[in-house]
C-alpha positions, 0 to 999 in steps of 0.5 A: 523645491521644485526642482527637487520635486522634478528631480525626484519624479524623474528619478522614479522611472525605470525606463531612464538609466542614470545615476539618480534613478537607479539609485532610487530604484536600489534603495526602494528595492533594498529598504521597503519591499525587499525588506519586507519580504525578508522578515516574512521569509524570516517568519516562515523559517520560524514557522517550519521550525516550530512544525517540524517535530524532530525524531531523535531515534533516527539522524536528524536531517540538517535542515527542518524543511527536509519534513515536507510537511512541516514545510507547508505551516510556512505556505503563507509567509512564503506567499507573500515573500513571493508577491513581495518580490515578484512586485519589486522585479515588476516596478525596479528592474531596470533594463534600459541601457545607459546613454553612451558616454562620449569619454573615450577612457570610458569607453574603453574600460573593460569593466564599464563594457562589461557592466554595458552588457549586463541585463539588469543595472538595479544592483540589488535586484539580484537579491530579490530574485534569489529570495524569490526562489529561496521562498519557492522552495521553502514553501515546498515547490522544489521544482518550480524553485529549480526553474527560477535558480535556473532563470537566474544563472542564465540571466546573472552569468556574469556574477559568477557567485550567484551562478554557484549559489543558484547552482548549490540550491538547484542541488538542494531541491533536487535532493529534497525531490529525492533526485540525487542523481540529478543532486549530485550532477548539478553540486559536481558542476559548481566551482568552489573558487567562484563562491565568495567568502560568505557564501563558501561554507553554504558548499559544505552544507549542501555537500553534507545534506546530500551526501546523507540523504545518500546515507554516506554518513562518515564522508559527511562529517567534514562538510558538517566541521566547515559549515558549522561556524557559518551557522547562527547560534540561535538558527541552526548551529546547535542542529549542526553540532547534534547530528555530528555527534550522532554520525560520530557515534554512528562511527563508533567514535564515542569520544568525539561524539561525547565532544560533540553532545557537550558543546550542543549544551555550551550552545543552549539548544531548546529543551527537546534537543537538551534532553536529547542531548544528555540522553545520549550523554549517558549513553555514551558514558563508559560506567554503565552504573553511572548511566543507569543512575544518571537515567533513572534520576531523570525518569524520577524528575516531574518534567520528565514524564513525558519522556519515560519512553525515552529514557526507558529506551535508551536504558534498554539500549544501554543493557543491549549493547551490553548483550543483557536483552533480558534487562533491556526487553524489561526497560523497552516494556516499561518504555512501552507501558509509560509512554503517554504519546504515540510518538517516534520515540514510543515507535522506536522501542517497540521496533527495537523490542519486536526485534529482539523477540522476532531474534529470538523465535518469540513470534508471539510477543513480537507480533503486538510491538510491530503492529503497534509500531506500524500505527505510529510511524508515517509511510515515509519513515525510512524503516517502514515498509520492514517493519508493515511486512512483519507485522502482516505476517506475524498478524497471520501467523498469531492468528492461526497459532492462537486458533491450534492454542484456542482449539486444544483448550476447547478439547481439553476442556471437554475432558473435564467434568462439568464441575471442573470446566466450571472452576476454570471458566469461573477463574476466567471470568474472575481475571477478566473482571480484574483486567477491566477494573484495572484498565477502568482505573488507569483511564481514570487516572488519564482523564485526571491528569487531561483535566488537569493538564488541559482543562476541560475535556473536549472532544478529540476528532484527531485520530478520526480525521487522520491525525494532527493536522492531517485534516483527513478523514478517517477512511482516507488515511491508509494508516488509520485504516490498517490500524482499525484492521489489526484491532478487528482482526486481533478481537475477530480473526478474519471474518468474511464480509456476510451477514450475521458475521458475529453469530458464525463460531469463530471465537477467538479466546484464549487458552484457559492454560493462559492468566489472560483475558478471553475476547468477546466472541459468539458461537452457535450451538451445533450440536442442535438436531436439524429437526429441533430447529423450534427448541434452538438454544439462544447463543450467549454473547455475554463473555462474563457469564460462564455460559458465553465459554462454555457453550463453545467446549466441543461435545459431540462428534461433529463439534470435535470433527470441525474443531480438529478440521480447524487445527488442520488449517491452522497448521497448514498454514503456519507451515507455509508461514514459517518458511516462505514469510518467517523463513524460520525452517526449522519451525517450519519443520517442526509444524510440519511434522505435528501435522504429520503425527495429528493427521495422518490421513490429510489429503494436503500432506503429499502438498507437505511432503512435496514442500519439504521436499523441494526444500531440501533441495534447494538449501542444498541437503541431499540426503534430506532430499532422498528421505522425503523423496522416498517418503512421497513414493511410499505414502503417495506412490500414485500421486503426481508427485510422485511421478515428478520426484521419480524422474531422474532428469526432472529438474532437467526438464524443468529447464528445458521447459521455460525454454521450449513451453513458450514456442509450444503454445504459440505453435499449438495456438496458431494451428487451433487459429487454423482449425487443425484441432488434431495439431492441437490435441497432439501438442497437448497430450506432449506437455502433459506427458513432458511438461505436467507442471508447466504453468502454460498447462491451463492453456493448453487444456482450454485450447484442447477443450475447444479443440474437442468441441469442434470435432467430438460435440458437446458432451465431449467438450463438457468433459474436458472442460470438467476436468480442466476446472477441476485440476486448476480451479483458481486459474483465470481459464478457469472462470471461463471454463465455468462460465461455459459450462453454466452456459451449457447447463442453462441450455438444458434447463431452457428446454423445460421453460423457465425464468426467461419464459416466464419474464417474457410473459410478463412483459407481454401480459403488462396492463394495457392502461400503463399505455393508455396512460402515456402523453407522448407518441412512442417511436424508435430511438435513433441514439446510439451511444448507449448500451446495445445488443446483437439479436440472433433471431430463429423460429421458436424451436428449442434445440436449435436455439441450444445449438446457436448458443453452444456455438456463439459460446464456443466463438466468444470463449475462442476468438475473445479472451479479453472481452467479456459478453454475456449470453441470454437465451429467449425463448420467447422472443416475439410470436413464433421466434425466440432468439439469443440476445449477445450483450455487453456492447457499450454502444452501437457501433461496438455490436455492428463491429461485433456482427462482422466478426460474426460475419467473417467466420465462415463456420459460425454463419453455416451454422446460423444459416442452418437454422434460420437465424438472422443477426440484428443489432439494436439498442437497449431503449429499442429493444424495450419497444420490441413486443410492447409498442412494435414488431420485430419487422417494424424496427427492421423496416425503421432501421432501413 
């Protein structure tokens, strides 16, 4: 007994290399903790399964972990495979070489020395790193799954099996991170031939999970046939079978897909893949009365119900291969009304229906499918970013054609009698109410069978916390965000940020021509006299009153004026929509000519004509061309279009001038550095005769401004500043300019006193007590990490502080175009100063910085010299003390 103990003991240390210790250490490492962590692994591929939820409308990935999120419902069991295995590499890996055995025949035997210069002699220790990595990358972390993969081929070199495993799910996890490059780079350097028997169809799988997320669906069916019989009846076979049917079908080959779906059933897959699987039987059936009575049976059956948009969808894709769109937009719409949850497979038909109507130019009915798609499907879903883009621009084009739709109503309206606009809104009101109660019904009917079904009713915070099992709350989610946008701008329209939003007239109702309901909207009574203000009529907000529609019907000529400048927009806008976004330009056309014959005298048609215009040429229409060319010379004739079309080498010039505008400016701008102002006006005056289009135009009428203001004075520069602002008002040189000419205009206003004046005085007239009333002893603050500010300080004299700041101004706007500093005049500084206070310095050393760039400007220091200005630096809490507790000498003297 004893001897057994001490045998035991001596067994259990991993610093001895013997038969009997490693013996001990293989079967503690194969039958307790590596057994262990093989059914959490085990539990956490369950755990992935029943998380993943499968979208049978698109292919189905080979593997549920390609759903990174699904992924995450295994973190725990995958933690603790990790622990378990990372224990048994600590206190089983033996690495202690063996002592040498002194028979000769061992010694050399190519086999005993090659197992002499292994690093690990714990056989099965192999096994635990590999499920170490395996749970790394279950659990999500590709990357860190890559590095042990690596670390064991470096170390397992010489089992060239494993070498090729590791090397086979290196791949996978650079395909899961969606590096398939790298994916691809890494499967090519794998030797087929060192795998073993068990292992080689793990190849084929991971060849065919690539090769379809690199979308080469037909090159990875026959990985698919190899892998399929390593597959497990009850883990992932049945998978395996489905997506080969669909890349069969995908392929057109409706008879191997047939065969395909039939031998899923054979495998008894779950009940979501089974009716999947004999939805697409029906599909595939070469009777499309056979499939449709085989569908709508379905659809009759109770435990289908759930599924009605799927079977409604997939009758509807029946009708569309047939090319009857008629019959599938009528089955996609009962698809749609039956869904009962906001799934892929309600999102698949209303993409598949938006479709079809956007095909057809039915903008209008396609618009409310992709919108509700867009709050269905997830950023990564693959048809995603299409289908956003439509939805933003067929959300703007509704909105602008329901407001021409709206407007056109209101005026007819007007043309009726009182009677008769009341007959029509009384018809409004009655649908509305019918509407309600219908929808009223079907949310009872709902709630019924949620009681039914679930229970109790409880509160459902899903959808405000980002959805299931998102655990976000509503203002984090991107996707809730955009759907509560759409809602508002489908009852609203497009409201500016401002008070009393709901009160400004922007109604978006319905055409009284239309059986449909009119949204809740408020509107102001505009046609009130400004000087009946006491006897304003209330706004009635109540859309079942006939008052709340009639009180929008336009009745004086201001109402018809803002109701036809609405119109306008509207149409504007729609034909910009229609071919630059819709790119649909024959509507585009047909806009633009409404345009023309409803308003004949908008300033925006030469904008139109010159659109149109451009458009001809580029789709390569001559003669369009010439009649909208000749148009623009005859309606415009004085216009800068016209100018541009009655140019013969134009296009030409356009040419040359992404070639030549770029050297211009650098040369206009390196003679303005150099003061040679003349330069600068003369390049200037060449681009606009030459280049009047050229998107460096703004630039170049900044530089000419400035230029200006050297050489002709103040009155000179605001003019040129005017006339830059008014032609490229929405150019960021714009800004600037406004800036400066606020700046101007807040000179001239200083000389008649003002806010400034005024400020300062109530500083200086602060009740003495609030001093009287401090503990501590004030004193300059020597901190300078804070906001600081450049004094320029001159004795109280109007004028000259008007001229400092016209010329600080003008060296700001010049030398930083970047750099944002503000401007403040005060002309009441301290007794018998006033000054120009330079702010926007984050610190100090940013305004001593800011001096010396003052300093070194020789025309700017004339100037200050000039009038008796001297430059101080000084922090914001200094500055506070300035005039309060100290004079402007005694801070000069501490800052000595």
């Amino acid at each position: 007994m004893w001897c057994l103990a001490l045998l035991t003991l001596a067994s259990c240390s991993t610093q001895k290399n013997t038969w009997a210790s490693r013996s001990f250490h293989q079967m503690k490492t194969k039958y307790n903790i590596h057994y262990n962590g093989q059914i959490a692994f085990d539990e956490g591929l369950e755990a992935i399964s029943e998380a993943h939820e499968d979208d049978y409308s698109a292919i189905l990935p080979l593997y549920p972990v390609s759903n990174h999120e699904a992924a995450q419902a295994a973190a725990s069991q995958m933690d603790r495979t990790i622990e378990k295995c990372r224990k048994c590499i600590k206190l089983h890996s033996i690495k202690t070489k063996p002592k040498k055995i002194n028979h000769q025949k061992r010694r050399n035997d190519p086999k005993y020395k090659a197992w002499l210069e292994q690093e690990e002699f714990n056989n099965q220790m192999g096994n635990a790193w590999l499920l170490l990595a395996q749970a790394e990358f279950h659990k999500g972390d590709f990357l860190g799954s890559i590095s042990t993969f690596n670390h064991i081929a470096r170390h397992y070199a010489y089992d060239k099996d494993m070498v090729a495993q590791c090397q086979l799910w290196a791949a996978r996890a650079y395909a899961e991170m969606g590096w398939l490059y790298e994916a691809e780079d890494v499967l090519s350097k794998v030797q087929e031939e060192d795998l073993s028997r068990n292992n080689a169809p793990l190849y084929a799988a991971v060849s065919a999970d690539i090769l379809m997320k690199t979308d080469r669906y037909k090159e990875a069916i026959p990985f698919i046939k190899i892998a399929l019989p390593n597959e497990s009846r009850n883990g992932y076979r049945p998978r395996f079978q489905y997506v080969l049917g669909q890349l069969y079908q995908l392929q057109n080959d409706h008879s191997s897909a047939r065969y395909a779906y039939e031998k899923v059933l054979k495998m008894q897959p779950d009940s979501e893949m089974d009716f999947n699987t004999r939805l697409q039987l029906a599909q595939l059936a070469d009777n499309t009365a056979t499939a449709v009575k085989l569908l709508t049976k379905m659809a009759k059956q109770d435990k289908n119900k759930d599924r009605l948009d799927q079977i409604y969808g997939t009758l509807g894709d029946i009708f569309l291969a047939k090319k009857d769109t008629a019959n599938a937009l009528e089955y996609y719409a009962k698809g749609i009304e039956s869904s009962t949850k906001n799934g892929a497979n309600k999102a698949a038909v209303l993409i598949t229906a938006g479709d079809i109507y956007y095909q057809q130019r039915n903008y209008t009915k396609a618009s409310p499918c992709y919108k509700e798609a867009t709050q269905i499907l997830s950023v990564q879903h693959d048809d995603y970013k299409r289908i956003q883009r439509r939805s933003e621009t067929l959300d703007a084009l509704v909105v602008e054609a329901s407001t021409v739709q709206l407007q056109d109503s209101l005026q007819r309206l007007a043309t009726l009698s009182e009677a008769e606009q009341l007959k029509v809104v009384e018809k409004i009101i009655a649908d509305l109410i019918k509407a309600e109660e219908e929808e009223a019904e079907r949310a009872a009917q709902a709630e019924r069978e949620a009681m039914n079904n679930s229970g109790p009713r409880s509160v459902n915070t899903s959808n405000m916390l980002g959805g299931a099992g998102s655990g976000e709350w509503y203002f984090y989610n991107p996707q809730l965000m955009r759907s509560g946008q759409q809602t508002f701008r489908q009852q609203w329209g497009n409201r500016t940020l401002e008070d009393n939003w709901r009160r400004i007239s922007k109604a978006a109702t319905s055409s009284y021509m239309d059986e449909t309901d009119m949204a809740d909207s408020e509107s102001t009574n505009d046609s009130i006299p400004a000087d009946s203000a006491a006897t304003v009529v209330p706004v009635e907000t109540d859309n079942h009153k006939p008052e709340f529609y009639l009180q929008q019907i336009p009745k004086t000529e201001a109402d018809f004026a803002r109701s036809n400048e609405q119109i306008a927009n509207a149409l504007y806008n729609m034909v910009y929509i229609y071919r630059d976004e819709v790119e649909d330009q024959a509507l585009s056309d047909d806009t633009f000519h409404e345009f023309c014959r409803r308003f004949p005298n908008d300033p925006r048609l030469k904008d139109l004509y010159y659109m149109q215009y451009l458009t001809a040429l580029r789709n390569n229409q001559p003669a369009v061309a010439e009649q909208y060319k000749a148009d623009i010379l005859r309606l415009f004739p004085e216009s800068q279009e016209a100018y541009i079309v009655s140019q013969p080498d134009y296009f030409d010039r356009l040419r040359r001038m992404a070639i030549e505008q770029d050297s211009i400016y650098e040369s206009t701008y390196n003679a303005y550095r150099q003061s040679q102002y003349n330069t600068v006006k003369t390049n200037k005056q060449y681009v606009e005769d030459t280049y009047p289009l050229s998107p460096l135009m703004p630039r170049f009428l900044f530089l000419n401004a400035i230029s200006v203001a050297k050489t002709n004075g103040q009155e000179a520069f605001i003019g040129e500043l005017r006339d830059m602002v008014s032609r490229y008002p929405d150019n960021e040189l714009a800004a600037m300019a406004k800036d400066m000419l606020a700046l101007m205009g807040q000179g001239a206003e200083s000389q008649q006193g003002g806010e400034m004046a005024s400020l300062q005085e109530r500083r200086e007239t602060l009740p003495a007590v609030a001093e009287e009333q401090q503990d501590t002893v004030v004193s300059f603050s020597p901190a300078t990490d804070e906001a600081s500010y450049v004094l320029l300080v001159l004795p109280r004299d109007e004028k000259q502080l008007n001229t400092i700041l016209y010329e600080v101004a003008l060296f700001n706007f010049s030398q930083f175009m970047i750099k944002d500093f503000d401007l403040k005049q005060i002309p009441m500084f301290t007794t018998g100063q006033s000054a120009l206070q330079v702010s926007g310095f984050a610190n100090m050393s940013e305004a001593i910085w800011y001096e010396k760039m003052i300093e070194k400007n020789a025309d700017l220091m004339q100037v200050l010299k000039d009038n008796g200005a001297m430059c101080v630096c000084i922090t914001h809490s200094n500055f506070d003390l300035i005039g309060k507790h100290f004079t402007l000498e005694e801070y000069l003297e501490w800052a000595q």
